[in-house]
C-alpha positions in Angstrom: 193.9 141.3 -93.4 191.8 138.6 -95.1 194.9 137.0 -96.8 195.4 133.3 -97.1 198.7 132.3 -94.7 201.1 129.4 -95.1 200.1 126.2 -92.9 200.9 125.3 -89.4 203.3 122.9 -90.4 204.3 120.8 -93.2 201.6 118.1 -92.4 198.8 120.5 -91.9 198.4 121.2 -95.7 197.2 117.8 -97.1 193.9 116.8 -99.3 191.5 114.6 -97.6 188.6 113.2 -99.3 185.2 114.3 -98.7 181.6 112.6 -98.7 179.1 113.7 -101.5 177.0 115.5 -99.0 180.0 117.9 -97.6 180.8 118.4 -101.1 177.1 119.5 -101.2 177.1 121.5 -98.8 180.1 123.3 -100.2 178.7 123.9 -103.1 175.7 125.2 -101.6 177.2 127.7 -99.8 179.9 128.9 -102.7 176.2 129.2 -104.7 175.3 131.8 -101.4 178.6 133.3 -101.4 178.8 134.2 -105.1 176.3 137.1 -104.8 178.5 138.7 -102.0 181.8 138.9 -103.6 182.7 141.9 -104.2 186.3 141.9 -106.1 188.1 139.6 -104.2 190.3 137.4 -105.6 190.2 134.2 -103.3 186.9 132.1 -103.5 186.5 131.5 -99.7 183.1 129.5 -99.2 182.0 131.7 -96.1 182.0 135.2 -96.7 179.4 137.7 -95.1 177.4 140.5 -96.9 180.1 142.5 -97.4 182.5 139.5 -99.9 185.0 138.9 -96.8 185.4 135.7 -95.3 183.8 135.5 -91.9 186.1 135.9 -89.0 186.8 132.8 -86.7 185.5 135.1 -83.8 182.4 135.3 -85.4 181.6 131.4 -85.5 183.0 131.7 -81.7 180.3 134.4 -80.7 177.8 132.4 -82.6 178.5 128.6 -80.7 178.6 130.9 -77.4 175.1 131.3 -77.7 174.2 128.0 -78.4 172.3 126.3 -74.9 175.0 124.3 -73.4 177.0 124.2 -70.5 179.8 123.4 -72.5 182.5 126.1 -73.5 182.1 125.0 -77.2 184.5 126.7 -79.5 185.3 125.7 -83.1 188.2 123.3 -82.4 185.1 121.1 -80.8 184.3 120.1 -84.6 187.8 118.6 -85.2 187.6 116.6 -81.6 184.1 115.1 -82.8 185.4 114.4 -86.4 188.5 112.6 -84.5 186.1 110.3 -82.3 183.6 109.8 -84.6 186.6 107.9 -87.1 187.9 106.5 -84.4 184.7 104.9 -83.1 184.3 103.8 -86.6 187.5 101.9 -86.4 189.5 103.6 -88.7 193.1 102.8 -88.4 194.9 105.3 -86.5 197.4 106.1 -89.7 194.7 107.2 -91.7 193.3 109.6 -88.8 196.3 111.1 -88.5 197.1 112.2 -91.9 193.5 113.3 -92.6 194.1 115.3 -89.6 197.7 116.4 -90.2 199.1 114.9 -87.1 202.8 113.6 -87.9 203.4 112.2 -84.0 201.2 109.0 -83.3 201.5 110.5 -79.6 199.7 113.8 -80.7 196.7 111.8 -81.7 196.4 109.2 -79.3 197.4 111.3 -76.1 194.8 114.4 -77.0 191.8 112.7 -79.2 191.9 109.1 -78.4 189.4 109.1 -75.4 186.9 106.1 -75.3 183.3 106.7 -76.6 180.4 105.1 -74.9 180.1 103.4 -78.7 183.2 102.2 -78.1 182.8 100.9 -74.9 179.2 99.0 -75.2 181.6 97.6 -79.0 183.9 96.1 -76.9 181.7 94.5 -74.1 179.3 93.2 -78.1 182.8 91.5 -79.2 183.6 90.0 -75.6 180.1 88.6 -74.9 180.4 86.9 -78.5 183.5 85.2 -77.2 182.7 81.1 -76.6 185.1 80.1 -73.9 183.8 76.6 -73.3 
């Protein structure tokens, strides 16, 4: 129907901060999107020729066709943005409200898996260790 719905849950609608190049990006694409709207009343940033926003099975088709043996999908993107803070040490509070996780378990049990990053920055901390 194209309509905006209510959020998953009362932790799913947050504000997170965003790096000046997403918020490049964005406005890159609104500065696309601009020429295709066509009388609707919600500024979506991805909308196709016709002014509608493009459907989730759209950006599915499109990673389907990407050359990988991987069944990538678009939940793939919030797994990598999850180990990518984590390898980067971000305290796990902070990932899970960026992420709108209210259940430590949530986050640790499904996104927490070690990185090889992490794992070669852990054997870095131990080797620097002097034990004599």
């Amino acid at each position: 129907t194209y309509k905006k719905i209510t959020t998953k849950n009362l932790y799913s609608d947050r504000k997170i901060v965003l790096t000046q190049r997403c918020l490049d990006i964005i406005d890159e694409q609104l500065a696309i999107s601009k020429d295709y709207y066509k009388g609707m009343k919600e500024n979506y940033i991805f909308v196709n020729r016709n002014g509608t926003p493009v459907l989730i099975s759209t950006t599915i088709d499109r990673l389907k066709k990407l050359d990988t043996n991987k069944k990538i999908t678009t939940h793939i993107f919030r797994h990598t943005h999850i180990a990518l803070l984590t390898e980067l040490g971000i305290p796990l509070k902070a990932i899970m409200e960026r992420v709108g996780h209210s259940n430590p378990n949530t986050t640790l049990a499904i996104y927490s898996h070690v990185t090889e990053k992490m794992s070669q920055n852990i054997i870095e901390k131990l080797e620097k260790i002097d034990l004599q």
